[in-house]
C-alpha positions as CSV (number, residue, x, y, z in Angstrom):
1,X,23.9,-10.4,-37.3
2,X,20.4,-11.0,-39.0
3,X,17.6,-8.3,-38.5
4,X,15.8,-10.3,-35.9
5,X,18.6,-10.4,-34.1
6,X,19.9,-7.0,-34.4
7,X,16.3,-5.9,-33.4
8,X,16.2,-8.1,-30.2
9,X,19.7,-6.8,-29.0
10,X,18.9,-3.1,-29.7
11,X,15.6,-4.0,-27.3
12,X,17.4,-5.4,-24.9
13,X,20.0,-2.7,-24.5
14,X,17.1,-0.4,-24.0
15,X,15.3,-2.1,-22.0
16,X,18.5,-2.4,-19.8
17,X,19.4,1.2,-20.0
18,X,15.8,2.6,-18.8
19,X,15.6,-0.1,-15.7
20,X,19.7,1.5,-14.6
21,X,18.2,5.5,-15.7
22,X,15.3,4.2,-13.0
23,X,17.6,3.2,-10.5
24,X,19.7,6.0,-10.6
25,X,16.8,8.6,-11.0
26,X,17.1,10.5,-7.6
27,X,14.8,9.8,-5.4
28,X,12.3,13.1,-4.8
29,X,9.9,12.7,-1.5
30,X,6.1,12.3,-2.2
31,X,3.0,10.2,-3.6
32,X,4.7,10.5,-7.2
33,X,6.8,7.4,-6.1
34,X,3.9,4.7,-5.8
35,X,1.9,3.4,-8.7
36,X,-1.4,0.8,-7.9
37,X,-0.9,-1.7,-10.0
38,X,-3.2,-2.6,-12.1
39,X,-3.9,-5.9,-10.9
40,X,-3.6,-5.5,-7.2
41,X,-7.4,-7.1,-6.8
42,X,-6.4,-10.0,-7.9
43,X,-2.5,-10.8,-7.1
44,X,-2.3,-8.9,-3.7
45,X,-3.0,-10.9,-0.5
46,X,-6.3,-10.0,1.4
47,X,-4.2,-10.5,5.0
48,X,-7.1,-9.1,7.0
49,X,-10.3,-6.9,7.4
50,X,-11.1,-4.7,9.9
51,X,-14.4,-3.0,11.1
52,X,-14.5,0.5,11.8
53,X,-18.2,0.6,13.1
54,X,-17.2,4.2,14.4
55,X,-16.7,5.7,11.0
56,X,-19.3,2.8,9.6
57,X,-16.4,1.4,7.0
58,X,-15.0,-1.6,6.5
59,X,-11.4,-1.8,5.6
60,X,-9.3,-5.0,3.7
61,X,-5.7,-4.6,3.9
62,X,-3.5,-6.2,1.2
63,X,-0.1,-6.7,0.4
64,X,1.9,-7.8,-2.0
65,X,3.0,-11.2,-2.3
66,X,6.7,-11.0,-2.9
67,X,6.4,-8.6,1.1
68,X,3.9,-11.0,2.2
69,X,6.2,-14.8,1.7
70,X,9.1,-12.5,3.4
71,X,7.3,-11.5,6.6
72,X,8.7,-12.6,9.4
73,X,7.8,-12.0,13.4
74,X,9.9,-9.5,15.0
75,X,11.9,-7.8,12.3
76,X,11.3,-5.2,9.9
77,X,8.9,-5.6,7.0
78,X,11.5,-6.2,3.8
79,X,12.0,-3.7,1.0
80,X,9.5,-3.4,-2.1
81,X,6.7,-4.1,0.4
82,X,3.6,-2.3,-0.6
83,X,0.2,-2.4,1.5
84,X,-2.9,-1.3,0.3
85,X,-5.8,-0.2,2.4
86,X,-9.3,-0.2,0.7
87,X,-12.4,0.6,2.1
88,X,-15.8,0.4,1.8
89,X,-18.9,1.5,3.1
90,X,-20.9,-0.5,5.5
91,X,-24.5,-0.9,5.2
92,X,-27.2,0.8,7.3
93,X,-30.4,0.4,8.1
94,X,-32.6,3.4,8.2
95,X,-31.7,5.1,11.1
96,X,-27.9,4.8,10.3
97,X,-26.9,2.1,12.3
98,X,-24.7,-0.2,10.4
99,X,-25.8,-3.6,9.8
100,X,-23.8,-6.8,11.2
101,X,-24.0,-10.4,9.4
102,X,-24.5,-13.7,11.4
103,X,-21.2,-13.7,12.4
104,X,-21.5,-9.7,14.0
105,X,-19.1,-8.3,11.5
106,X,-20.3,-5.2,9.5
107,X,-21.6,-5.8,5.7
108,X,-20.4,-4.3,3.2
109,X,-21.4,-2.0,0.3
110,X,-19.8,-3.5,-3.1
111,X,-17.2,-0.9,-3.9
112,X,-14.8,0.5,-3.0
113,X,-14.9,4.1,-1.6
114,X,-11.0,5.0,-0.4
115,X,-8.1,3.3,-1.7
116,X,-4.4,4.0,0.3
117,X,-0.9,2.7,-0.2
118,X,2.1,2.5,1.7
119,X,5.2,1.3,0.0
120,X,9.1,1.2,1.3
121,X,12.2,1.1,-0.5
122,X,15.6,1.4,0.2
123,X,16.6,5.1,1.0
124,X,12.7,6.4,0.9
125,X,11.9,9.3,3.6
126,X,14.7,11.2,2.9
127,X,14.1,14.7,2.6
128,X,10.8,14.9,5.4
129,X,12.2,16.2,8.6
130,X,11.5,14.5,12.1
131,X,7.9,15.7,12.3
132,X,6.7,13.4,9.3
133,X,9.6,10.7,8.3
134,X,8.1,7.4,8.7
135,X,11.7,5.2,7.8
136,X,12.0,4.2,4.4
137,X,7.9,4.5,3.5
138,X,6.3,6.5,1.3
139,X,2.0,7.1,1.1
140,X,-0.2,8.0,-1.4
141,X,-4.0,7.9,-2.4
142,X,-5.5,6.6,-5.4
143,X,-9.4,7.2,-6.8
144,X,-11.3,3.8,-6.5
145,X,-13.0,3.8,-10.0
146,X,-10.1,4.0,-12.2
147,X,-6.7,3.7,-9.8
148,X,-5.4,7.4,-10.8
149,X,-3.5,9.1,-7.7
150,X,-5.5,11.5,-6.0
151,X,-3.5,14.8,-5.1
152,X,-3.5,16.3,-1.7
153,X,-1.9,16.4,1.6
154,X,-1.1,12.9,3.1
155,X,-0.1,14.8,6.8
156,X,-2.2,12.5,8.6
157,X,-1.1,9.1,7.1
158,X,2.7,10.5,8.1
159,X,1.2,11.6,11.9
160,X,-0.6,8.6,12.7
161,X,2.2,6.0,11.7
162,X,5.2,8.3,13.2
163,X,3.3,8.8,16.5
164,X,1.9,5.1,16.9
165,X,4.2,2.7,15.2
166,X,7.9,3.6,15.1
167,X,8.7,0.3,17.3
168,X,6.9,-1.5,14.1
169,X,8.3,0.1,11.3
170,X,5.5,2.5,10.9
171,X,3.0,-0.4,10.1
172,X,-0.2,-1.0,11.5
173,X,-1.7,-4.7,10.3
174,X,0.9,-5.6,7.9
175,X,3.2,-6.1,11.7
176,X,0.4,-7.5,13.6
177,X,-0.1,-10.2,11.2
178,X,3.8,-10.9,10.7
179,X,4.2,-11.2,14.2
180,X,0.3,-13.4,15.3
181,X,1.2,-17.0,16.1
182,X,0.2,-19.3,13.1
């Protein structure tokens, strides 16, 4: 066997051994399990934006495209589906109202102040007990200006979709769009 050769099958035989020690890690509950990816701005789909005039933000949801061609009305959203949530500051004027465009939606400040992610894989939410197991999903929290997780309790991200979404596999938008007539 020449080098080249010997070099590309001793890759490959890593390569192949760290992606079955990944699968056959054990799975440990929390944030450590989602990673943003790096180029989520520009692969992810933008599916929709909501206004949240209440708390004066405006928030895009995204998800991945491989989740987003597999959607489909009625049925649960597949594995490896990972939706982002990131929001933004609306504009006010100077009373604190928040500004609308032509067409009433809010505007916008350029960047991004919150980012969120909710990912599921096959056997995720084992280990939380009925109070916070949301199915097979996992959250987590990453900082805007350079995509590091951001520590901390993610209670409320378990509460709301446990409480409010069990019939649509804990997902808020992600579901309504799958299941909107096109």
């Amino acid at each position: 066997m020449t080098r080249p050769a010997l070099l590309a099958a001793v890759a490959l035989a890593a390569a192949l051994g760290s992606a079955a020690l990944a699968q056959t890690r054990p799975y440990a509950p929390g944030p450590h399990n989602i990673e943003l990816p790096a180029d989520w701005q520009a692969r992810f789909i933008r599916y929709t934006t909501v206004d949240r005039p209440d708390r004066k933000i405006i928030r895009n949801m995204y998800v991945n495209p491989e989740a987003f061609a597999a959607l489909a009305a009625g049925q649960p959203l597949p594995y490896g589906t990972l939706a982002i949530m990131a929001d933004q500051r609306a504009r006010v004027d100077a009373a604190g109202n928040v500004l609308r465009d032509g067409n009433g939606r809010l505007i916008p400040e350029p960047a991004f102040i919150a980012i969120a992610a909710q990912q599921k894989e096959r056997g995720w939410g084992e280990g939380y007990g009925p109070e916070q197991r949301n199915g097979e999903w996992e959250y987590a929290r990453f900082n805007p200006a350079n995509g590091t997780r951001v520590e901390g309790p993610l209670n409320a991200c378990f509460t709301c979709h446990l409480q409010a979404r069990a019939q649509q596999d804990f997902s808020f938008s992600t579901w309504d769009y799958a299941n909107r007539p096109r």
